[in-house]
VEXGUKE-109484 format. One line per field, with one value per atom (N, C-alpha, C, CB): residue number from 1; residue in three letters; atom name; x, y, z. Coordinates in steps of 0.05 Angstrom, whole numbers. Glycine has a CB too. Layout:
! VEXGUKE-109484
num NUM;...;
residuo ALA;...;
atomo CA;...;
u X;...;
v Y;...;
w Z;...;
! end
This chain:
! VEXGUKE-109484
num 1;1;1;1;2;2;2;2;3;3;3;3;4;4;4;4;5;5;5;5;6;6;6;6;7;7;7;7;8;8;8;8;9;9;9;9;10;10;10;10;11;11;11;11;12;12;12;12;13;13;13;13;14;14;14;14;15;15;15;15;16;16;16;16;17;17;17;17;18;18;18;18;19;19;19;19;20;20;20;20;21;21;21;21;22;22;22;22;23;23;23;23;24;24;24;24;25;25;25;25;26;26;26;26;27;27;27;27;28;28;28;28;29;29;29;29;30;30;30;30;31;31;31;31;32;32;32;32;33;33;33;33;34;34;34;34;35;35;35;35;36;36;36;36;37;37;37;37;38;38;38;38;39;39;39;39;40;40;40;40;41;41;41;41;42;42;42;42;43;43;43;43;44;44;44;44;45;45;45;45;46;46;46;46;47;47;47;47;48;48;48;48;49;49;49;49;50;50;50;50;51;51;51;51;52;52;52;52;53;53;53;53;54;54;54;54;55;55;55;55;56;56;56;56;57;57;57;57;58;58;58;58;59;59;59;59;60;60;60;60;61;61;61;61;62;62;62;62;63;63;63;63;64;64;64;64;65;65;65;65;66;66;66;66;67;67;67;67;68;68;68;68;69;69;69;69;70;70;70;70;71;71;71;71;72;72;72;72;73;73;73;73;74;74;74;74;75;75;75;75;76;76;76;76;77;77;77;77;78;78;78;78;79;79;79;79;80;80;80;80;81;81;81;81;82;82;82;82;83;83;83;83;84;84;84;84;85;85;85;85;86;86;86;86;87;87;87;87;88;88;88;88;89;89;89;89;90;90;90;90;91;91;91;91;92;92;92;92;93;93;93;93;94;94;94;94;95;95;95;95;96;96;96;96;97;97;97;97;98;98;98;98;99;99;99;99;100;100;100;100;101;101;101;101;102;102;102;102;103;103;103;103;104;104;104;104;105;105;105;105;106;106;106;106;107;107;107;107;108;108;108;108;109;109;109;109;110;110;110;110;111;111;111;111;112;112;112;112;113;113;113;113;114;114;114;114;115;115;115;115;116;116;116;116;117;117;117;117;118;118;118;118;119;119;119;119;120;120;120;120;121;121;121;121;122;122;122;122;123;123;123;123;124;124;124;124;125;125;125;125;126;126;126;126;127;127;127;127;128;128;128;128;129;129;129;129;130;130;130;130;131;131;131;131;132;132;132;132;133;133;133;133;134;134;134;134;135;135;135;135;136;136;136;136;137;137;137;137;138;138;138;138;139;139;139;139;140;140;140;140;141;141;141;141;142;142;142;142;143;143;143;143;144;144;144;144;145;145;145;145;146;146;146;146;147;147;147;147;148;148;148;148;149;149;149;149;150;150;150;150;151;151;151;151;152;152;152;152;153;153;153;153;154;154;154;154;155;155;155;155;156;156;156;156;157;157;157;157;158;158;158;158;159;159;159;159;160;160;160;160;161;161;161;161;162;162;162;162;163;163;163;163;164;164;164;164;165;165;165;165;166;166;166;166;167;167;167;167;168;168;168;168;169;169;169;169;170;170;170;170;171;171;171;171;172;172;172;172;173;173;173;173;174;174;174;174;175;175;175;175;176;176;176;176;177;177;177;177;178;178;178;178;179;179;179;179;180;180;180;180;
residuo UNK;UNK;UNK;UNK;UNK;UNK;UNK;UNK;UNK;UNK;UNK;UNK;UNK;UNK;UNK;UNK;UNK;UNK;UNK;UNK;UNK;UNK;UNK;UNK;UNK;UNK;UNK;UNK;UNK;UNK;UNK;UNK;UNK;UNK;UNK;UNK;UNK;UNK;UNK;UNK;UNK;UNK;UNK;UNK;UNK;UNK;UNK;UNK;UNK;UNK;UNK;UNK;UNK;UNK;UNK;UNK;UNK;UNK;UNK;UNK;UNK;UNK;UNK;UNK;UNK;UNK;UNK;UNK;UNK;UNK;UNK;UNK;UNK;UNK;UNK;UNK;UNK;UNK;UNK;UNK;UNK;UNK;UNK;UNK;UNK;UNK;UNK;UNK;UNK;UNK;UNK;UNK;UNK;UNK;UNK;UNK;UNK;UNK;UNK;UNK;UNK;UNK;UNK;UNK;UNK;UNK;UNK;UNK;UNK;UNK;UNK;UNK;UNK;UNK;UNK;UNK;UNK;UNK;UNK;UNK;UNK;UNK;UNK;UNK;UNK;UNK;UNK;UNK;UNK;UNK;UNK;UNK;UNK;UNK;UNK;UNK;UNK;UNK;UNK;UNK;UNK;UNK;UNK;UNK;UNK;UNK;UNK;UNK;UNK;UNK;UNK;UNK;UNK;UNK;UNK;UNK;UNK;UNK;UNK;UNK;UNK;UNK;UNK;UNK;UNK;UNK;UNK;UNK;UNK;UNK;UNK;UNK;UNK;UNK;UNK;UNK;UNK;UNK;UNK;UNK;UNK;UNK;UNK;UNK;UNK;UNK;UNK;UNK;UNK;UNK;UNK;UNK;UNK;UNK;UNK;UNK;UNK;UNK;UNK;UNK;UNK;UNK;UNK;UNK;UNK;UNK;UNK;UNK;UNK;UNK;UNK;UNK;UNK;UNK;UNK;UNK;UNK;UNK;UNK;UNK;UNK;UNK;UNK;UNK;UNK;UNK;UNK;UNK;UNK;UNK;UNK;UNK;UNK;UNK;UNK;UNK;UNK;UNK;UNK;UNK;UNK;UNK;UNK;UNK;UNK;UNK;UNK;UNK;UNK;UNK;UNK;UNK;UNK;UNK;UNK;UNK;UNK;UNK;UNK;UNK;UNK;UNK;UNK;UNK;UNK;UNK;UNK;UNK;UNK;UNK;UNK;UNK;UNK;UNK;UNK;UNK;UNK;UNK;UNK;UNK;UNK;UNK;UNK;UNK;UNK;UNK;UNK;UNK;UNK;UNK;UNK;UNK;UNK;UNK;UNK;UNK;UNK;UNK;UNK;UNK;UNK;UNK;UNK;UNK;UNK;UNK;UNK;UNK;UNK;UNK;UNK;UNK;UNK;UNK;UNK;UNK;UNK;UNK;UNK;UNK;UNK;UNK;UNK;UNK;UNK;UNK;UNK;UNK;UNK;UNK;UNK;UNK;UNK;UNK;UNK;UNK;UNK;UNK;UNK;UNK;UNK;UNK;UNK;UNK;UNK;UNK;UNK;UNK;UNK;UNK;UNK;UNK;UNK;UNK;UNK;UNK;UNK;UNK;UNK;UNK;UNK;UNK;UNK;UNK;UNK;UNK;UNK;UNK;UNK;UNK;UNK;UNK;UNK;UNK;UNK;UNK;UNK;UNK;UNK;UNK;UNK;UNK;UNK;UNK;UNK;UNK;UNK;UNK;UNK;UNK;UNK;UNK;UNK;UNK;UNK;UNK;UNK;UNK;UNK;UNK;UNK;UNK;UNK;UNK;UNK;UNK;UNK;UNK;UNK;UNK;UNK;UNK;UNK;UNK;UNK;UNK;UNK;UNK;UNK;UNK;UNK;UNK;UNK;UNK;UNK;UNK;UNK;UNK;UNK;UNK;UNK;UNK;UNK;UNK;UNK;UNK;UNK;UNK;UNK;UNK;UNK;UNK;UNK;UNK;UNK;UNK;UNK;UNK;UNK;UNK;UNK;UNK;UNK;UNK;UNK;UNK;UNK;UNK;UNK;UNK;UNK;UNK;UNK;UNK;UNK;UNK;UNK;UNK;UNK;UNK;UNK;UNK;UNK;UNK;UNK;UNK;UNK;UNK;UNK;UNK;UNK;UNK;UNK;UNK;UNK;UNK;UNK;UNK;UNK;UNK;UNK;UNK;UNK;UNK;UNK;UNK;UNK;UNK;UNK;UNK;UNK;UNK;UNK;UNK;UNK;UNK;UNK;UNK;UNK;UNK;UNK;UNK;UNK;UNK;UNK;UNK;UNK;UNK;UNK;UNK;UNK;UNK;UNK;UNK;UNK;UNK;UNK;UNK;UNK;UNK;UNK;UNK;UNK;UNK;UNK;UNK;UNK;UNK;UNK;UNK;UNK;UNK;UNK;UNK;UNK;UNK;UNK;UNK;UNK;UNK;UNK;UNK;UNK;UNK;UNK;UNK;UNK;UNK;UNK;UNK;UNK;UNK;UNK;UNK;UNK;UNK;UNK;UNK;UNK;UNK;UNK;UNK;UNK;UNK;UNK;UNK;UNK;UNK;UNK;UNK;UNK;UNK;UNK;UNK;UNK;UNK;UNK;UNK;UNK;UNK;UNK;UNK;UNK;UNK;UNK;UNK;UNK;UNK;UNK;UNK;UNK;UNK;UNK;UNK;UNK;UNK;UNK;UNK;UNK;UNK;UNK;UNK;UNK;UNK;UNK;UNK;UNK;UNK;UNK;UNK;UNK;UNK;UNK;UNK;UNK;UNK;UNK;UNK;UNK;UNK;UNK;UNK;UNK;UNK;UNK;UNK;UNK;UNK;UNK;UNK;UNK;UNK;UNK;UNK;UNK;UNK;UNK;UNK;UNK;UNK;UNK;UNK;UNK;UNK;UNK;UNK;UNK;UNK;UNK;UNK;UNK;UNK;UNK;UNK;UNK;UNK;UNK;UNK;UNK;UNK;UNK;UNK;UNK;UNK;UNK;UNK;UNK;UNK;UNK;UNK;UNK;UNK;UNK;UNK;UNK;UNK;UNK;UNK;UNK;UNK;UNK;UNK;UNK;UNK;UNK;UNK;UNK;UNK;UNK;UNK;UNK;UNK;UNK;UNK;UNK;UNK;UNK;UNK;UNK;UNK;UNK;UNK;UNK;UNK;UNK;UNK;UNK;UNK;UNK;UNK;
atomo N;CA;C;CB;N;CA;C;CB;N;CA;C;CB;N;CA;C;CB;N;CA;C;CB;N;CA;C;CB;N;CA;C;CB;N;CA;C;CB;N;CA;C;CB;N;CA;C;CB;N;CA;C;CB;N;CA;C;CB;N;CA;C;CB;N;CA;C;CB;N;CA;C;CB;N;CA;C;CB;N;CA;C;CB;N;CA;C;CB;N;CA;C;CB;N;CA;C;CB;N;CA;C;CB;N;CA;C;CB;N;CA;C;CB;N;CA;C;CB;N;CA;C;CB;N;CA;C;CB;N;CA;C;CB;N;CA;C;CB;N;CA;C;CB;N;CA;C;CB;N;CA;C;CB;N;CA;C;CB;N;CA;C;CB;N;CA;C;CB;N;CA;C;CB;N;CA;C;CB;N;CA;C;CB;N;CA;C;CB;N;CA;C;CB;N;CA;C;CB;N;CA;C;CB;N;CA;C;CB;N;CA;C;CB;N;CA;C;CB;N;CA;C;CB;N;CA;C;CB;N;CA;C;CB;N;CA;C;CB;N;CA;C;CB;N;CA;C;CB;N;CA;C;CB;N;CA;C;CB;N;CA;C;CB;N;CA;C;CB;N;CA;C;CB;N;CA;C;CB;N;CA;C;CB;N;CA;C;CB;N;CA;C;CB;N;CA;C;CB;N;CA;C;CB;N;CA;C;CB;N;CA;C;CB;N;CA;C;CB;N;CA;C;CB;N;CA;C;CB;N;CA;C;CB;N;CA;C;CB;N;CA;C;CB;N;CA;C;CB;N;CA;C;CB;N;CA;C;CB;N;CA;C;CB;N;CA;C;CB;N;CA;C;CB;N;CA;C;CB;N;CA;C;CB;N;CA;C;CB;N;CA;C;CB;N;CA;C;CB;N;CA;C;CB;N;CA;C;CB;N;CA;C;CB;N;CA;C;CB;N;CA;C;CB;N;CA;C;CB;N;CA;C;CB;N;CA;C;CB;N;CA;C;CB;N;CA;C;CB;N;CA;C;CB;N;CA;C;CB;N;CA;C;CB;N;CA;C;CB;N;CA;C;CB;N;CA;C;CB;N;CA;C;CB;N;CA;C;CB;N;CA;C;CB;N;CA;C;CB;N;CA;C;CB;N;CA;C;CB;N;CA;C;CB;N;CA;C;CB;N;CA;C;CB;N;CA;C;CB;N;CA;C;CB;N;CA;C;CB;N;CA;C;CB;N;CA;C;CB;N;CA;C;CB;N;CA;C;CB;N;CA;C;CB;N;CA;C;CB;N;CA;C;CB;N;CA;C;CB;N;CA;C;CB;N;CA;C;CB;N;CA;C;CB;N;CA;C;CB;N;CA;C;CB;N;CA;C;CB;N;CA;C;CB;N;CA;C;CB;N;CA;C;CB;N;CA;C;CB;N;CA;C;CB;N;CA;C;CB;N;CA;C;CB;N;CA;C;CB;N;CA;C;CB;N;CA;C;CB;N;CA;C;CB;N;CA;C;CB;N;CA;C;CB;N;CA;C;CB;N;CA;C;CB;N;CA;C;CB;N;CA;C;CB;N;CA;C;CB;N;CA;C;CB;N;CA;C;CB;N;CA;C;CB;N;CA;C;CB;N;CA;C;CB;N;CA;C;CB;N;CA;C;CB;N;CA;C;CB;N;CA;C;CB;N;CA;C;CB;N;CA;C;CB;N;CA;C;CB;N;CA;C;CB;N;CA;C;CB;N;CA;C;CB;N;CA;C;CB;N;CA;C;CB;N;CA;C;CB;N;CA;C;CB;N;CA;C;CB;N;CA;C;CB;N;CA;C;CB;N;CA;C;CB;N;CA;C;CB;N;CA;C;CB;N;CA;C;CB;N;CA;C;CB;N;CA;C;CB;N;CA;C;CB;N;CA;C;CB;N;CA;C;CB;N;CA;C;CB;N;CA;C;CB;N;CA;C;CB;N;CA;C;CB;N;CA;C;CB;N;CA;C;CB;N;CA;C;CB;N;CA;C;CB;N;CA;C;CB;
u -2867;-2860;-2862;-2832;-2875;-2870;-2860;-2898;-2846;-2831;-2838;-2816;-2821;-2827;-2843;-2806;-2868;-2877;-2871;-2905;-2870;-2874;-2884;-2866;-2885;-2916;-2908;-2920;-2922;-2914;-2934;-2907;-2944;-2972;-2975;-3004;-2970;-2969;-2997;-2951;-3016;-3035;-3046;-3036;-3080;-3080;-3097;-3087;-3100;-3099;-3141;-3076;-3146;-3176;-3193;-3181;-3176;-3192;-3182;-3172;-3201;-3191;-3184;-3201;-3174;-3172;-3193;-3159;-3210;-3238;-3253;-3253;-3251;-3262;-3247;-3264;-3230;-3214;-3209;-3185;-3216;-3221;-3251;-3228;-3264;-3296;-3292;-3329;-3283;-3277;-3265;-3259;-3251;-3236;-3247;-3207;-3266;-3283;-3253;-3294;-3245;-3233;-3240;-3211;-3256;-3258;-3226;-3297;-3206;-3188;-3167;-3174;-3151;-3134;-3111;-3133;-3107;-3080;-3060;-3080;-3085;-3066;-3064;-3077;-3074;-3083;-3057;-3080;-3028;-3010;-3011;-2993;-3012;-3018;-3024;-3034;-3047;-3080;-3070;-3113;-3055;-3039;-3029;-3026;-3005;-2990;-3008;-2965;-3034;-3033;-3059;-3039;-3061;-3080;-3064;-3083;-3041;-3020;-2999;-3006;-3006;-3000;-3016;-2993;-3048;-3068;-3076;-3093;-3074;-3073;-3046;-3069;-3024;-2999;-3015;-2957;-3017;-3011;-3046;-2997;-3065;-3090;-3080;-3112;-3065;-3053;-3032;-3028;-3020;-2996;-3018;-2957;-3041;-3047;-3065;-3055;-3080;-3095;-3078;-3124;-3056;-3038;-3056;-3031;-3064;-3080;-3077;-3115;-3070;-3070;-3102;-3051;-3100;-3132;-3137;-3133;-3126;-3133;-3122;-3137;-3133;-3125;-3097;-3139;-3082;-3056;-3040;-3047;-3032;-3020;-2990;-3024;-2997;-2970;-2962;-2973;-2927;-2924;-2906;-2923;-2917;-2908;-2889;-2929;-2875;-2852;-2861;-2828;-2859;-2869;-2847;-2903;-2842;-2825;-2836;-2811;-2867;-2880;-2907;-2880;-2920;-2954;-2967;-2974;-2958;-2972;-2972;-2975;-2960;-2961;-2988;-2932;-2997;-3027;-3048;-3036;-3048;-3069;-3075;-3063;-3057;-3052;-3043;-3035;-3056;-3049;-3038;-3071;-3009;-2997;-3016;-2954;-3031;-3043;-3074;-3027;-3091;-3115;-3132;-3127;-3148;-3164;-3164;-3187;-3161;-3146;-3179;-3122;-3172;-3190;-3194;-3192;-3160;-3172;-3133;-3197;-3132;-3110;-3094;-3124;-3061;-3058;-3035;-3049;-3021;-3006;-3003;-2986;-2991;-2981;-2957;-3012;-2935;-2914;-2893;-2896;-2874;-2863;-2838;-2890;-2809;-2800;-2801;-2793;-2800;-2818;-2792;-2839;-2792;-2773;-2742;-2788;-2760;-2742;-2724;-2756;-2731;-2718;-2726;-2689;-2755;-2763;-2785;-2774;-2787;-2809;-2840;-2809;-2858;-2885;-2899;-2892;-2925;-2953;-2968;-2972;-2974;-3001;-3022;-3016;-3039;-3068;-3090;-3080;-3104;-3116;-3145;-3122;-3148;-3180;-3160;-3216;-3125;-3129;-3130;-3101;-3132;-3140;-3171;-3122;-3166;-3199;-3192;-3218;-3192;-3178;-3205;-3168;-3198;-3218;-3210;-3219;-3223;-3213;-3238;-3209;-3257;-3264;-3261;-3278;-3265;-3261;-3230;-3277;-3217;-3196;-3173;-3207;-3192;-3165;-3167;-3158;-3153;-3160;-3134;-3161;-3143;-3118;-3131;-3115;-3111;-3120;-3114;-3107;-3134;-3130;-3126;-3153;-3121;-3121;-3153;-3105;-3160;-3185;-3192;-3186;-3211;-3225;-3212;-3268;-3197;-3189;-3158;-3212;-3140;-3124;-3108;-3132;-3080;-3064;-3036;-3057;-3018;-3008;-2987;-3003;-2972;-2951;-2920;-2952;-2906;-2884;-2870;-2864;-2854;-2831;-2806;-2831;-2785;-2758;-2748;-2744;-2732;-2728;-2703;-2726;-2709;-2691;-2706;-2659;-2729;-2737;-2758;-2752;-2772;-2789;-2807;-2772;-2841;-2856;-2879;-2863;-2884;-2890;-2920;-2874;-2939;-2954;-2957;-2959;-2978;-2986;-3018;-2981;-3014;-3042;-3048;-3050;-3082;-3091;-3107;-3105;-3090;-3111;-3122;-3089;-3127;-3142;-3173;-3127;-3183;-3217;-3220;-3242;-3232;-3254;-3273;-3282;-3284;-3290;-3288;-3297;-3279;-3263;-3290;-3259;-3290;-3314;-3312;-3302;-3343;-3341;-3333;-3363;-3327;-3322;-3290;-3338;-3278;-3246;-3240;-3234;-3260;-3252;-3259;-3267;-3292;-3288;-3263;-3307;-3258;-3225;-3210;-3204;-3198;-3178;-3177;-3184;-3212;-3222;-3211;-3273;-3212;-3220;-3185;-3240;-3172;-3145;-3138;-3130;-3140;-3137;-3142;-3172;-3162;-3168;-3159;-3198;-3147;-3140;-3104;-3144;-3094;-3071;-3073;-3058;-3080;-3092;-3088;-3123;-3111;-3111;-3087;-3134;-3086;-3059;-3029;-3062;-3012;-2993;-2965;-2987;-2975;-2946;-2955;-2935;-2926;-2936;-2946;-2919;-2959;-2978;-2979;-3014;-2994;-2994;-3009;-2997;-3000;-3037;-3050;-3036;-3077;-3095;-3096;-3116;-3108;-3107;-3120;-3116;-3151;-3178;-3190;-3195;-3191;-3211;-3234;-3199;-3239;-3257;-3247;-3273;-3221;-3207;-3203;-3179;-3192;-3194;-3217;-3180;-3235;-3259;-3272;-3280;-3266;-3273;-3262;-3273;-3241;-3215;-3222;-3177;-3226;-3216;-3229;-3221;-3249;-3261;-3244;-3291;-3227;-3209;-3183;-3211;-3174;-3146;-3144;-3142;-3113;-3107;-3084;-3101;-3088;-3064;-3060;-3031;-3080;-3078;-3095;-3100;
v -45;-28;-44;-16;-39;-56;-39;-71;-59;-48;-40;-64;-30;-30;-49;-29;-55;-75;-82;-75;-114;-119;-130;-119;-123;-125;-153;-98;-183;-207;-215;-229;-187;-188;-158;-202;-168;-130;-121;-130;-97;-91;-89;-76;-91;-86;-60;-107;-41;-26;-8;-22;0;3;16;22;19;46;28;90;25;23;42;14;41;53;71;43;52;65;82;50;65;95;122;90;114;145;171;137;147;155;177;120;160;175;199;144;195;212;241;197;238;263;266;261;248;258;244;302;229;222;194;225;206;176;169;174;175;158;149;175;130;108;116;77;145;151;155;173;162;168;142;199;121;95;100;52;97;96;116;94;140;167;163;185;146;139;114;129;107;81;83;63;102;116;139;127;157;177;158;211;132;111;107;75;89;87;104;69;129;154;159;174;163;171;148;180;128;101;106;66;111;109;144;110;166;181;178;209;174;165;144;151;127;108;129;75;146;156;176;174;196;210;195;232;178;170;143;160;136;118;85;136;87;61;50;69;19;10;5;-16;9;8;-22;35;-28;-52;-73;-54;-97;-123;-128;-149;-129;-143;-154;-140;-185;-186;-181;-205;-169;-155;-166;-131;-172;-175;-160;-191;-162;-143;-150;-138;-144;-143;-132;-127;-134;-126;-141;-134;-124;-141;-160;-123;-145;-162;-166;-145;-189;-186;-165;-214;-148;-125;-96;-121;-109;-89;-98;-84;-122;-129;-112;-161;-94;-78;-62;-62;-50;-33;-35;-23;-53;-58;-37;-69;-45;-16;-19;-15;-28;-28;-35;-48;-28;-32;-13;-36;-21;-36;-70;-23;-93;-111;-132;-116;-151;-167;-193;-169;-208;-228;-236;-251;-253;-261;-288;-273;-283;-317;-324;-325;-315;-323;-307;-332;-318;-299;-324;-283;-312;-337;-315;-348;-334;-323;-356;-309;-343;-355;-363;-352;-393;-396;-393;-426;-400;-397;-415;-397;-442;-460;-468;-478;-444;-432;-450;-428;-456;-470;-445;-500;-451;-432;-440;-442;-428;-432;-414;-444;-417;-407;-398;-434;-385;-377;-396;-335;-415;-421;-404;-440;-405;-385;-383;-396;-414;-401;-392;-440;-396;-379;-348;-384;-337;-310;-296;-299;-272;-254;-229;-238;-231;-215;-191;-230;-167;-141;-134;-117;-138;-124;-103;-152;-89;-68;-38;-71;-30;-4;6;17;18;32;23;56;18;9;-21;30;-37;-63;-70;-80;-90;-98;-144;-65;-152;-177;-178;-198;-193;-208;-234;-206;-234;-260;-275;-266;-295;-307;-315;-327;-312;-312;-339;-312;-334;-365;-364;-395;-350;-358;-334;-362;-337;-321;-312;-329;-298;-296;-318;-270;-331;-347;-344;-366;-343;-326;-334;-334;-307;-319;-315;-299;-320;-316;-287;-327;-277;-250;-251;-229;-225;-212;-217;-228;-243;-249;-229;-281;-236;-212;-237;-180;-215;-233;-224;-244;-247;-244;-246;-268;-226;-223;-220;-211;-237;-239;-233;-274;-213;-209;-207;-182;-199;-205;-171;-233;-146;-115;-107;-80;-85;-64;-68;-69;-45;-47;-76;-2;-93;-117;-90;-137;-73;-55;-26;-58;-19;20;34;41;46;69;92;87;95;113;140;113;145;177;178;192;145;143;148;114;129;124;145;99;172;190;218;191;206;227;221;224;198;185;196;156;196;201;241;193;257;277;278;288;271;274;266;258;255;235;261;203;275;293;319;295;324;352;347;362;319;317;316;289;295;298;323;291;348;372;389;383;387;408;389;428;393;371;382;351;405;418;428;450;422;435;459;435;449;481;477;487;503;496;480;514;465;448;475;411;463;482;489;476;492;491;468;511;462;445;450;442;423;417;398;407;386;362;344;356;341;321;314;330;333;328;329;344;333;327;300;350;287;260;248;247;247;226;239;230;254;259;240;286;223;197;174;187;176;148;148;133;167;175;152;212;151;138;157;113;157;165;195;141;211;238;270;231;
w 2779;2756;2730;2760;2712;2686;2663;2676;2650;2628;2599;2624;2584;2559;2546;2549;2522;2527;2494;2542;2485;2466;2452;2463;2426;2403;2394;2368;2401;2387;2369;2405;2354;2333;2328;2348;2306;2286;2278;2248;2291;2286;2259;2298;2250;2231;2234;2217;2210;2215;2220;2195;2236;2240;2215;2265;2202;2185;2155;2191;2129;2107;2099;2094;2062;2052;2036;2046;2031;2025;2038;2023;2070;2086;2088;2116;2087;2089;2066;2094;2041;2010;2014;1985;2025;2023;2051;2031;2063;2082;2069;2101;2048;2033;2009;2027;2000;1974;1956;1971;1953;1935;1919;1944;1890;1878;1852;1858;1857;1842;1865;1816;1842;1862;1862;1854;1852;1850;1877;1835;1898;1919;1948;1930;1923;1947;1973;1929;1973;1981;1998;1966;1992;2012;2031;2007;2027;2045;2062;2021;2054;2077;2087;2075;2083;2101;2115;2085;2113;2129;2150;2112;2141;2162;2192;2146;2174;2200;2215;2195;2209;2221;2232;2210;2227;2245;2268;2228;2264;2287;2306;2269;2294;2312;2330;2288;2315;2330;2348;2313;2352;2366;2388;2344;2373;2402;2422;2388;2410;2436;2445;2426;2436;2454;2472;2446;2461;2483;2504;2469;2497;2514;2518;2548;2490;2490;2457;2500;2453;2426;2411;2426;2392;2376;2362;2347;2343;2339;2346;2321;2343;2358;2356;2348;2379;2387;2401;2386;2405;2426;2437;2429;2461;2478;2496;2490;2498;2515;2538;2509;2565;2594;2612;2612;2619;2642;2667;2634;2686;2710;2736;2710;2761;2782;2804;2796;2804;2831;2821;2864;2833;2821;2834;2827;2860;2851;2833;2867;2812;2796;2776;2782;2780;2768;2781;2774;2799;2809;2786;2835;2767;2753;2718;2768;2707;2682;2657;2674;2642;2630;2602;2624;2603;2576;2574;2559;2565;2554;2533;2575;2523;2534;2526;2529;2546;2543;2534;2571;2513;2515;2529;2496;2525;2537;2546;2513;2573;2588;2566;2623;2553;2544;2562;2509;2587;2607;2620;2604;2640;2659;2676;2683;2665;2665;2690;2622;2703;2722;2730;2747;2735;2760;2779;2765;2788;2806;2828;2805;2855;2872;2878;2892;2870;2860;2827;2868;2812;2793;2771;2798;2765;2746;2736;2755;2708;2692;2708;2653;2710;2711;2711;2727;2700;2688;2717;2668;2716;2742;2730;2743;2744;2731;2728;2743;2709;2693;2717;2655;2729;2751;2781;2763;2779;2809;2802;2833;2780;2781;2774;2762;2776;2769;2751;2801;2724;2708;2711;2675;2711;2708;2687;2727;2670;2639;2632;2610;2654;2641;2635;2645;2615;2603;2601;2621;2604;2608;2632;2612;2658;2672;2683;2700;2662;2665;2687;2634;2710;2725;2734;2764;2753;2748;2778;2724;2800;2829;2823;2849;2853;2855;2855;2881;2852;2854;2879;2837;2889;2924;2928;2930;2960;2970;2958;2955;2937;2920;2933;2889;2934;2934;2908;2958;2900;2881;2883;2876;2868;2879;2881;2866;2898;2901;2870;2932;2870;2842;2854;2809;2847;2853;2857;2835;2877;2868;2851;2892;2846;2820;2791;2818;2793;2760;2751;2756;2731;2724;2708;2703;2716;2711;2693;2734;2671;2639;2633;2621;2627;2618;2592;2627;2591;2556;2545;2546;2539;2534;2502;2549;2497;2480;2476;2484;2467;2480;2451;2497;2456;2432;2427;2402;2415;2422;2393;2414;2392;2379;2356;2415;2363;2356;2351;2361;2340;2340;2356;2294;2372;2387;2362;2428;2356;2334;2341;2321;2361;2364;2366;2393;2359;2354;2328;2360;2319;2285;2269;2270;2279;2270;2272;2274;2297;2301;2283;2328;2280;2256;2228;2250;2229;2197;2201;2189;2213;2215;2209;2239;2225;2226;2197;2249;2187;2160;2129;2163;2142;2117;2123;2110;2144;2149;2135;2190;2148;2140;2100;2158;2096;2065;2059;2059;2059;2050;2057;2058;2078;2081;2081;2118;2058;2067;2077;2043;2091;2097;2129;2071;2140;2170;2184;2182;2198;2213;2240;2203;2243;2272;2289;2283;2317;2326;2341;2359;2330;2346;2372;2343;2398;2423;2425;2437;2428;2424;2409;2441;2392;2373;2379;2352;2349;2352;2354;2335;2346;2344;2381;2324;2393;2424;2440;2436;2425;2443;2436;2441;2409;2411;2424;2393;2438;2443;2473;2424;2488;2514;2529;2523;2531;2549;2544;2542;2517;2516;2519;2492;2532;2540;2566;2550;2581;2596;2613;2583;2630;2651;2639;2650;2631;2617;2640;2581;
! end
């Protein structure tokens, strides 16, 4: 089972201000602020529906047993910076980075053991610490055009309405969802 996870690197954000300016046809700077705030509203709310973070950050995971590495709570992950655990004799230690085989592609990234290698016991009761490095290196443009789309609808209309059933907005995003 892994836990709540936490952010030890504050994302930046995928989308400028400029893009999002030209996205609404707006050439003055009056509403620069607007446009910052309705960025990191359209990133926060793109990360909860698709249950995946967008730009680069490292996270860190709680989990009880290494097989909960079959099943990674987060991606899309770029790259492994520990995987730290209690060992049995109640000293801290690191897994080594060649006894594993990290799968970090697409959406359901998880990590084995490396051929010949088995996981190494930890103590029970401890909980064991993943550190990763996730979010796309690159925005998939049919993300960043969702963002943009979301970005100018909120812009134009600034008072609540209703959500549609399906839009465009859900039909860009429905291949990069997770567990949906």
């Amino acid at each position: 089972m892994w836990f709540p996870q936490k952010v030890t690197q504050a994302p930046d954000e995928p989308i400028s201000v400029e893009e999002a300016k030209r996205q609404c046809v707006v050439l003055h700077n009056d509403d620069d602020a607007l446009f910052e705030t309705l960025i990191s509203a359209a990133r926060d709310y793109v990360e909860r529906y698709c249950n995946t973070p967008l730009a680069t950050q490292t996270v860190e995971v709680k989990c009880d047993d290494f097989c909960d590495f079959a099943r990674l709570p987060v991606a899309p992950v770029q790259s492994i910076t520990s995987i730290a655990y209690v060992a049995t004799d109640g000293t801290d230690s690191i897994v080594v980075a060649g006894d594993t085989e990290p799968r970090l592609d697409g959406l359901e990234a998880s990590i084995v053991p490396a051929y010949g290698k088995q996981w190494p016991a930890p103590r029970n009761g401890s909980r064991i610490t993943l550190t990763a490095v996730v979010g796309y290196v690159a925005l998939p443009p049919s993300i960043k055009h969702a963002m943009l789309l979301w970005i100018a609808e909120a812009y134009e209309k600034r008072e609540n309405d209703a959500l549609p059933g399906w839009s465009a907005f859900d039909a860009l995003l429905c291949n990069y969802r997770r567990g949906a």
